[in-house]
C-alpha positions in Angstrom: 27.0 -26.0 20.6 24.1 -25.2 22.5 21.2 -23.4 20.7 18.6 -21.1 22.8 15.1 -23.1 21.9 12.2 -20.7 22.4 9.0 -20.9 24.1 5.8 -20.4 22.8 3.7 -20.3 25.8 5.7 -19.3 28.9 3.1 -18.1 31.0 0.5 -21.3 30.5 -1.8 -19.3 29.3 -1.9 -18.7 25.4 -4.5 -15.6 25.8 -1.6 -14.3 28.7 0.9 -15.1 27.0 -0.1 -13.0 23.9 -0.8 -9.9 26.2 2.1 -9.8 28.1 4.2 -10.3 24.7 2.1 -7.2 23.7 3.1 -5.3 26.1 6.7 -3.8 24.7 4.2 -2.8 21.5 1.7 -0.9 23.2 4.0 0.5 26.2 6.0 1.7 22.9 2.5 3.0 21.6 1.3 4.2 24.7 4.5 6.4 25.7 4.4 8.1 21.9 0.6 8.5 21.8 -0.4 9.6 25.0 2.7 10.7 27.3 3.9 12.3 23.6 7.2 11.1 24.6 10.0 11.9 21.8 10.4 9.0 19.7 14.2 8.1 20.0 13.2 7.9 23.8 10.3 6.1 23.9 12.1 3.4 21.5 15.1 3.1 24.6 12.7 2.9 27.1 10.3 0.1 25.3 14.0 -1.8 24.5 14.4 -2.1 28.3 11.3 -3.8 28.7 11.6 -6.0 25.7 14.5 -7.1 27.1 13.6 -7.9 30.7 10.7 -9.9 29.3 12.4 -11.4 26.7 14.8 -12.5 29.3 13.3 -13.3 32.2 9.6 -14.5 30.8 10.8 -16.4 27.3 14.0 -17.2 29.0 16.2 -16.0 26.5 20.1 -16.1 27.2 21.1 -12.6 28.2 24.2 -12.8 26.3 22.7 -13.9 22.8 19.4 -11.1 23.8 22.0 -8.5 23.8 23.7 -9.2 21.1 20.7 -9.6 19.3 19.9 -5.8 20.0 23.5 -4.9 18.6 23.3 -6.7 15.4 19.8 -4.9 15.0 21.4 -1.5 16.1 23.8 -2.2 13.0 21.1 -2.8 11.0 19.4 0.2 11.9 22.3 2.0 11.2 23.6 0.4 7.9 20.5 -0.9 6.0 18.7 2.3 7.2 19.9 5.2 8.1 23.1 4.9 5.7 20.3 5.3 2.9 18.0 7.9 4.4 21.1 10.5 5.7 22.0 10.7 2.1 18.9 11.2 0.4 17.9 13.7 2.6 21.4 15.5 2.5 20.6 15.2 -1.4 17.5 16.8 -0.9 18.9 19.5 1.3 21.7 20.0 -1.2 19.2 20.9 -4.0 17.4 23.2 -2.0 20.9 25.6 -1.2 22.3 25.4 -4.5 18.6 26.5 -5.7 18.6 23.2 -8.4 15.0 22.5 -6.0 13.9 26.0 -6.1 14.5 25.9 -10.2 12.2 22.6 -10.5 9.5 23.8 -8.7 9.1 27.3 -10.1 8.5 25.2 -13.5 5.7 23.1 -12.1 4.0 26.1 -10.8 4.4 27.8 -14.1 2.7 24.7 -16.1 0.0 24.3 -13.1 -2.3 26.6 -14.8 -4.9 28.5 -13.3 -7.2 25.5 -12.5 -6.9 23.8 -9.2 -7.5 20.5 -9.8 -4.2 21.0 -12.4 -2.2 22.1 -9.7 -3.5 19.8 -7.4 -2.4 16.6 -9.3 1.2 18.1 -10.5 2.2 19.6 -6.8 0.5 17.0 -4.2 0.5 13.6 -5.9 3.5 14.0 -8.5 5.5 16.6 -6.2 4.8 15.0 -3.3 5.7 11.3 -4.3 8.9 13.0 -5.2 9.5 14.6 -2.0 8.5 11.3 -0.4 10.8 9.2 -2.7 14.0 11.4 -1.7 13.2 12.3 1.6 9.9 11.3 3.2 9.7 12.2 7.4 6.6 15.0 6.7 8.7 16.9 4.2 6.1 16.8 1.2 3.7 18.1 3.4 6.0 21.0 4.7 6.6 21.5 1.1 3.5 21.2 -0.9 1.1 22.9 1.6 2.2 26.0 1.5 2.0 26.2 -2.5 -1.7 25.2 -2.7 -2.4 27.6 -0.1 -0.7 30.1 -2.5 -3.2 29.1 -4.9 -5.9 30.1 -3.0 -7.0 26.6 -1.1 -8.2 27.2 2.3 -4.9 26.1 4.6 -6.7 23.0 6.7 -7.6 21.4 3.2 -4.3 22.3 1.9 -2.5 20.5 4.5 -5.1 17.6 4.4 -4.6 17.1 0.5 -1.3 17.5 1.0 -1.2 14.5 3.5 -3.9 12.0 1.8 -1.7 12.9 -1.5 1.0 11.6 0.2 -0.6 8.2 1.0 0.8 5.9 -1.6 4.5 6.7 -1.8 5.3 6.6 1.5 6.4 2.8 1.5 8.9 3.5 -1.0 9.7 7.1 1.0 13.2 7.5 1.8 14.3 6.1 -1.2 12.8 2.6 -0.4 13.9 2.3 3.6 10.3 1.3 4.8 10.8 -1.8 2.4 14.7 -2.4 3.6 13.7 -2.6 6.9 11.1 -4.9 6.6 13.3 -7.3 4.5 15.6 -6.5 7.2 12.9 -8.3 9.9 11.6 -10.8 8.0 14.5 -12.3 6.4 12.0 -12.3 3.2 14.1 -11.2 0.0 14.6 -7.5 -0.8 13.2 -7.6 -4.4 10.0 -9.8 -3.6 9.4 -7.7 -1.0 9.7 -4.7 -3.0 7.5 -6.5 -5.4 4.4 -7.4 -3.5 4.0 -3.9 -2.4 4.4 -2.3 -5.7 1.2 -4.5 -6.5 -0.4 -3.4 -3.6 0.3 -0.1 -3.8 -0.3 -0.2 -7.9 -4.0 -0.9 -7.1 -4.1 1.4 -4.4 -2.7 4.2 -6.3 -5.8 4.1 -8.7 -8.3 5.6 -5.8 -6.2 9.0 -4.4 -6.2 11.5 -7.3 -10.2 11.1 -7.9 -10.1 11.8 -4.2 -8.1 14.5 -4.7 -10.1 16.2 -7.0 -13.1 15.8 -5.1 -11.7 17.7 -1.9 -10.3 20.8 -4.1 -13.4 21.4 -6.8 -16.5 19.0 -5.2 -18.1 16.7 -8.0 -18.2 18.9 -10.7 -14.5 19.0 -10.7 -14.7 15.2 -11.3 -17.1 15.5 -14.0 -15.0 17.7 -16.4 -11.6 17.4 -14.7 -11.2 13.4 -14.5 -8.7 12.9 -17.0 -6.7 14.5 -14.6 -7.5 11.6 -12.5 -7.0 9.0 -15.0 -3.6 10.0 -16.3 -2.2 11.1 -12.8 -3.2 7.9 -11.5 -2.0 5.6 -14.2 1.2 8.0 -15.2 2.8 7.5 -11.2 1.9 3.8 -12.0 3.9 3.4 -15.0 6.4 4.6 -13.5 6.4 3.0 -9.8 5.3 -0.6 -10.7 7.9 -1.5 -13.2 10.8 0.1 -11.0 9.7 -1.6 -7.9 9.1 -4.6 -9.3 12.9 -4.9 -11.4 14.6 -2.3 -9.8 13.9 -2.4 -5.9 12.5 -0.8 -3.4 14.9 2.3 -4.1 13.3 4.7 -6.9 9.7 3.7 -7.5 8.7 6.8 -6.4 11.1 8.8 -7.9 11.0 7.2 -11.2 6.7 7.0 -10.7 6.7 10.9 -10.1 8.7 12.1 -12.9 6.7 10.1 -15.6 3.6 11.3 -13.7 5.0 14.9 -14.7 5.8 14.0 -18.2 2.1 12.3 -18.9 0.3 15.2 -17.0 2.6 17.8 -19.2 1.5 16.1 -22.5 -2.2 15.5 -21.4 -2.4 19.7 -20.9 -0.4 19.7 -24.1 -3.5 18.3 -26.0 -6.4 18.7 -23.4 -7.3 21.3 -21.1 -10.8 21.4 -18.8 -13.5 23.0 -20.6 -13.7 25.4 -18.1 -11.0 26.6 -15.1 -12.4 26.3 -11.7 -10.9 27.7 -8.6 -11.1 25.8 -5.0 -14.6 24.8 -4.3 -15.3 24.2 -7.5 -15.8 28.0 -8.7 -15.2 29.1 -12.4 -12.1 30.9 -12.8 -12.5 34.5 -15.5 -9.1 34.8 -15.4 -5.6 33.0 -14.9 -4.2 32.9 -10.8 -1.2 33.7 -9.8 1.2 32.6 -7.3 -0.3 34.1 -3.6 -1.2 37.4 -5.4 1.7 37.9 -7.2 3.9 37.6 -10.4 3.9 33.8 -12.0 7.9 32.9 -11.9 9.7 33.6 -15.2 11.3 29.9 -15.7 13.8 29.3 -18.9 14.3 26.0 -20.8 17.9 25.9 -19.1 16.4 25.9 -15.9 14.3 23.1 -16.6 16.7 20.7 -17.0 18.9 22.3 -14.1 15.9 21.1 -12.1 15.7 17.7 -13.6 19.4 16.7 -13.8 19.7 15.6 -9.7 17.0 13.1 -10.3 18.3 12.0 -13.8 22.0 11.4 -12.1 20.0 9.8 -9.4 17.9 7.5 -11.5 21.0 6.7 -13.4 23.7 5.5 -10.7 21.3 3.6 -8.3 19.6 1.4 -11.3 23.4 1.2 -12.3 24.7 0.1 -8.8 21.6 -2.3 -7.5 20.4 -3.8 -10.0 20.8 -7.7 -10.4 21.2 -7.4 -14.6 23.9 -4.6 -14.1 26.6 -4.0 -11.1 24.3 -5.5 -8.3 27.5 -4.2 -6.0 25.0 -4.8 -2.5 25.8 -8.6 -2.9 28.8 -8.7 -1.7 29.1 -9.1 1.8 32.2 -8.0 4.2 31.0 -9.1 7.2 28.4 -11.5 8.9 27.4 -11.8 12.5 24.3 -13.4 13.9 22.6 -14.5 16.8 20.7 -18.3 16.3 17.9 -19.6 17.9 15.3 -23.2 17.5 12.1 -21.4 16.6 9.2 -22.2 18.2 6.7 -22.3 15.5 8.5 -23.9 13.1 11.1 -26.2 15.6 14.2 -25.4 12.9 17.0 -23.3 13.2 16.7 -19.3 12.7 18.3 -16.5 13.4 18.6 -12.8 13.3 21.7 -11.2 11.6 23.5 -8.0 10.6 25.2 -8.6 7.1 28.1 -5.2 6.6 28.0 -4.7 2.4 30.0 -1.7 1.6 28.3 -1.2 -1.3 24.6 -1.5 0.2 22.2 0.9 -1.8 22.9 3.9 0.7 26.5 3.9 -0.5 25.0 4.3 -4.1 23.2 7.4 -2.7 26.6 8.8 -1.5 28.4 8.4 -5.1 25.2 10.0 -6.3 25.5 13.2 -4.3 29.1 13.4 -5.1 28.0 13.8 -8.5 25.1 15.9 -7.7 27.7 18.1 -6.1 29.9 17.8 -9.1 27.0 18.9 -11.5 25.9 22.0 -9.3 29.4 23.1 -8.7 29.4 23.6 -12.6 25.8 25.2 -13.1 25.6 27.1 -10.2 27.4 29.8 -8.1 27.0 28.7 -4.6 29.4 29.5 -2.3 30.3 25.6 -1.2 32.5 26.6 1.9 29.4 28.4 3.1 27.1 25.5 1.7 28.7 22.3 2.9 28.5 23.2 6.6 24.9 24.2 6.1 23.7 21.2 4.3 24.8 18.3 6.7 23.9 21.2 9.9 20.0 21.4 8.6 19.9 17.4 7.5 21.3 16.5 11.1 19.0 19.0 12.4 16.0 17.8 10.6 16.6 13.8 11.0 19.0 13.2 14.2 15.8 12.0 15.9 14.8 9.9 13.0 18.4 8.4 12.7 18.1 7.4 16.6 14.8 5.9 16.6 16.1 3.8 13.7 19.0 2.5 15.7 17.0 1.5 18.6 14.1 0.0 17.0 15.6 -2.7 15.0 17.5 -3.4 18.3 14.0 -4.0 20.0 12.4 -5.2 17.1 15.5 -7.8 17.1 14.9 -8.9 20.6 11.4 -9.1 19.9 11.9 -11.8 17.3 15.2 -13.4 19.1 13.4 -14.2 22.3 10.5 -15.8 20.8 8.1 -12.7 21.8 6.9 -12.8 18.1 5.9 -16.3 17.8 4.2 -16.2 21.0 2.5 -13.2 20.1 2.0 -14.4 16.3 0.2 -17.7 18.0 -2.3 -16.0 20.1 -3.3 -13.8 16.6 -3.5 -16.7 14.7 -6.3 -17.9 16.5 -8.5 -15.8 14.5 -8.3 -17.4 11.3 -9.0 -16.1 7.9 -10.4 -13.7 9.2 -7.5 -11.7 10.0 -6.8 -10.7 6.5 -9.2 -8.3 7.5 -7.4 -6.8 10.3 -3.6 -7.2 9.0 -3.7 -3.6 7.5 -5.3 -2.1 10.1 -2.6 -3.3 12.5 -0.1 -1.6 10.6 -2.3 1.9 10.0 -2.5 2.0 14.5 1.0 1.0 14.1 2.3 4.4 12.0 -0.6 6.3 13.4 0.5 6.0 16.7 4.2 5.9 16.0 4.5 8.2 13.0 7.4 5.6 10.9 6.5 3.5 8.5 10.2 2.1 8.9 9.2 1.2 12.7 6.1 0.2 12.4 7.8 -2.5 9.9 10.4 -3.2 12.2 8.0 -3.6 15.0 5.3 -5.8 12.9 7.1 -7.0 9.9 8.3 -10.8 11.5 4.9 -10.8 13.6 2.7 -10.5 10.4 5.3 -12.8 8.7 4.3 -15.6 11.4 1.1 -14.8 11.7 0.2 -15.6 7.9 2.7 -19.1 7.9 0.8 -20.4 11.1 -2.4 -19.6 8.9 -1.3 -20.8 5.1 -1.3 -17.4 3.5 1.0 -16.5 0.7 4.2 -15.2 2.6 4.6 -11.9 1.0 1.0 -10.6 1.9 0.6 -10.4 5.3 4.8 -8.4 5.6 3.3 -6.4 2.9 -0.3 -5.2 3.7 1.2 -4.2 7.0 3.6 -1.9 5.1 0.4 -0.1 3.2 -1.2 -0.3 5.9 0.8 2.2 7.2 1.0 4.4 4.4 -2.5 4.8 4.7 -2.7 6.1 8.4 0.4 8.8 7.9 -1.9 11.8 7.5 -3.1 10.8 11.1 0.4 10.2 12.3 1.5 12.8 15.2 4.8 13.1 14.7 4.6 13.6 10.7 1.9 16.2 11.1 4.4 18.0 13.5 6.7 18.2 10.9 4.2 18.8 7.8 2.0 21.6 9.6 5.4 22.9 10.3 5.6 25.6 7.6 2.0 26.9 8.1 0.1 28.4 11.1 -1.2 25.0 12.5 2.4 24.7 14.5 1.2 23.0 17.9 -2.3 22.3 16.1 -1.6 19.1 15.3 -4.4 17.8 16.8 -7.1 19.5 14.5 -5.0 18.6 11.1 -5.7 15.1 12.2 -9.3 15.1 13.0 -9.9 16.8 9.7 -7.9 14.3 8.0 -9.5 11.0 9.9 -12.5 10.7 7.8 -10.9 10.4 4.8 -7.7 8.3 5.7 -10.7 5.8 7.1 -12.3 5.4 3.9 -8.9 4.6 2.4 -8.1 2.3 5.1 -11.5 0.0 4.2 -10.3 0.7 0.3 -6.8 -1.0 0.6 -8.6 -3.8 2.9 -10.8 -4.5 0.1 -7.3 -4.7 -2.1 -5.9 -7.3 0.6 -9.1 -9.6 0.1 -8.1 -8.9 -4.0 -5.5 -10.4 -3.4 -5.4 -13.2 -1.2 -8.9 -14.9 -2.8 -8.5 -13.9 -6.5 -4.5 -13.0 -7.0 -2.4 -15.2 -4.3 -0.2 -16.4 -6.7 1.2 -12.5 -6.9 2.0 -12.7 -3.2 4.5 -15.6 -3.4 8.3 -15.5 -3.5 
């Protein structure tokens, strides 16, 4: 049978060659970033050109191109958006039956009237929840408005909000950043999962200091950084040993809720000598919520709030897990399209595997239940409620759901026709030296696009090249591009869009990122530093 052999250097030129391979990324770039083209758009329009080159430049077989972009439309569809419809549909479901409304209202009651308190319990530990279930911009939306009802000025709000946000957002979604890189790469799921949660275990230690500093100055770091330590340590505890068992699935959920508990017990035990307001200014007496009364919040409302996540936690470590049902192994259906690579000169291929009981599916049994539990505990009129859930999560994600169809489509072309390797060549020429650039190609790459997910999907095979060509441990490069990303969400267009959009910088966009750029830079040289960690002191960590 004959096999399509790709070519590395079709034009002659390798410097050429790696430019005009670049060009689906930065039309892609280009059309979101400058033209603000919608996403889902941009994505057909960049697929077009991917596969005109890819077929008339690498000389790819028409046939096997397109069906390259089908099996990654499936993937898109299956590994993807299978998992993120339903955890935002869970998400949407808490918020109707007022299960959401019950959990918050506690965490505002134990947030005290200190800032840096309810700073570290409503942006890092709230938002990593919001980001774990639903990700998109939601924690943003979410926690903004809260600390601006605790008095924070509403540009800082929103930018604490968004740098809080920075190291959950590969596992956001409940892990789909992650699934779609494994998806890319061909790199296994769990090792994936793995070499990020070290990543982002080291990265997690910086954020909360920073945190601190931004609502109450230094001197909130000098009498507030347990705060700091525990936050930091708490989410952590939580997200490492999930991510690195478990999956990519419920790092953050399972990081945030510990993150509560530890907080919960610290202020149990310990509270700052003295309360400071935003800015760093002592507090006489306790603040309430935007002027108002503090919710009234009963012990029975607690654990309404809490049982979603704990029937969440339960069913997906239940249904993934290798040591218990591990139901996504088994496979219904297979289809691929093959290829001789050119890098390596051995047979590859790019795939779309069916598993009925892929992790997304889990999700689904899990907001039966959900639905099950709130039907008991709650009144909610569920003719009324039904229609309105799946109305506001299609209204809130179609876009999303699209962009994730098309992209693995391109991003399967991309690697089919041999775009990747050619392009993965020309970088290589650098050397070493590109571990120092691998995380700043994915931070452009979400900045500009606004997905984690598609920046993966764009990246993730590329990065994966780059570093075999170059002898690095196979997990790092795939992964710093990942946190890489995380790292330039607060600057991301299309998430601030959605995260400004319950506050009065709608269509302000523009200064929201500018006043979070400083800061997101500093983390970016922070987590490059991490990437050196690990590639010169820890490369062992980085292996499959």
């Amino acid at each position: 049978m004959y096999l399509f052999s790709q070519v590395i250097n079709p034009t002659g030129s390798l410097l050429l060659t790696t430019l005009v391979a670049l060009i689906p990324v930065a039309l892609l770039l280009v059309l979101l970033a400058v033209f603000r083209v919608t996403a889902w758009l941009a994505v057909i329009i960049g697929s077009i050109v991917t596969l005109l080159l890819g077929i008339f430049v690498w000389s790819a077989p028409s046939d096997g191109a397109f069906k390259a972009y089908l099996l990654g439309a499936g993937t898109g569809i299956w590994s993807v958006n299978w998992i993120t419809f339903w955890g935002v549909v869970i998400f949407n479901t808490l918020v109707v039956t007022g299960l959401f409304e019950k959990f918050k209202n506690w965490l505002i009651v134990q947030a005290t009237g200190d800032v840096r308190v309810q700073t570290i319990l409503m942006a890092w530990a709230l938002g990593a929840l919001l980001e774990g279930l639903v990700g998109f911009g939601y924690p943003w939306a979410v926690v903004a408005p809260m600390l601006i009802a605790f008095g924070i000025i509403e540009i800082d709000a929103i930018r604490v909000a968004a740098l809080a946000n920075n190291a959950p957002v590969s596992y956001g979604a409940l892990g789909a950043p992650i699934i779609g890189l494994a998806a890319v790469t061909g790199l296994p799921l769990l090792a994936l999962s793995a070499s990020v949660g070290k990543i982002v275990a080291v990265l997690a230690l910086l954020p909360p200091w920073v945190l601190i500093y931004l609502v109450s100055g230094w001197k909130g770091i000098r009498t507030g950084w347990p705060l700091a330590v525990v936050g930091s340590l708490a989410y952590i505890a939580g997200q490492f040993p999930v991510s690195q068992v478990l999956g990519p699935y419920l790092p953050d959920v399972v990081g945030s809720l510990v993150c509560f508990i530890a907080l919960l017990i610290l202020l149990r035990f310990w509270r700052p000598a003295e309360t400071l307001g935003y800015g760093g200014k002592p507090v006489e007496r306790p603040m309430t919520v935007a002027g108002g009364s503090t919710p009234q919040v009963g012990q029975r409302d607690v654990w309404l709030g809490l049982a979603p996540f704990i029937i969440l936690i339960i069913v997906v470590t239940f249904w993934t897990s290798p040591q218990l049902l591990n139901l996504p192994k088994a496979v219904a259906f297979k289809s691929s399209a093959a290829f001789v690579s050119s890098i390596s000169h051995k047979a590859g291929n790019v795939t779309f595997s069916w598993n009925p009981g892929i992790a997304g599916t889990s999700i689904l049994v899990s907001w039966v239940l959900i639905v099950i539990f709130a039907m008991i505990v709650t009144r909610t009129n569920w003719a009324e409620a039904l229609p309105k859930i799946f109305a506001t999560t299609f209204k809130q994600i179609w876009g999303a759901l699209l962009v994730g169809v098309f992209i693995f489509g391109l991003a399967n072309v991309f690697n089919y026709s041999g775009m990747a390797n050619s392009m993965a060549k020309g970088f290589s020429s650098i050397g070493t030296a590109y571990i120092l650039i691998v995380a700043i190609v994915g931070w452009i790459g979400v900045a500009l696009s606004g997905s984690n997910t598609s920046t993966n999907a764009l990246f993730g095979a590329f990065q994966k090249t780059v570093g075999q060509i170059l002898g690095f441990p196979v997990l790092l490069l795939p992964s710093l591009n990942s946190v890489g990303a995380e790292v330039g969400k607060p600057v991301a267009p299309q998430t601030a869009s959605v995260g400004v959009s319950t506050t009065s910088y709608v269509r302000r966009e523009g200064l929201v990122i500018r006043h979070n750029m400083g800061w997101t830079l500093i983390l970016l040289g922070y987590l490059i530093v991490v990437g050196l960690l690990f590639y010169f002191v820890f490369p062992g960590a980085m292996k499959v």
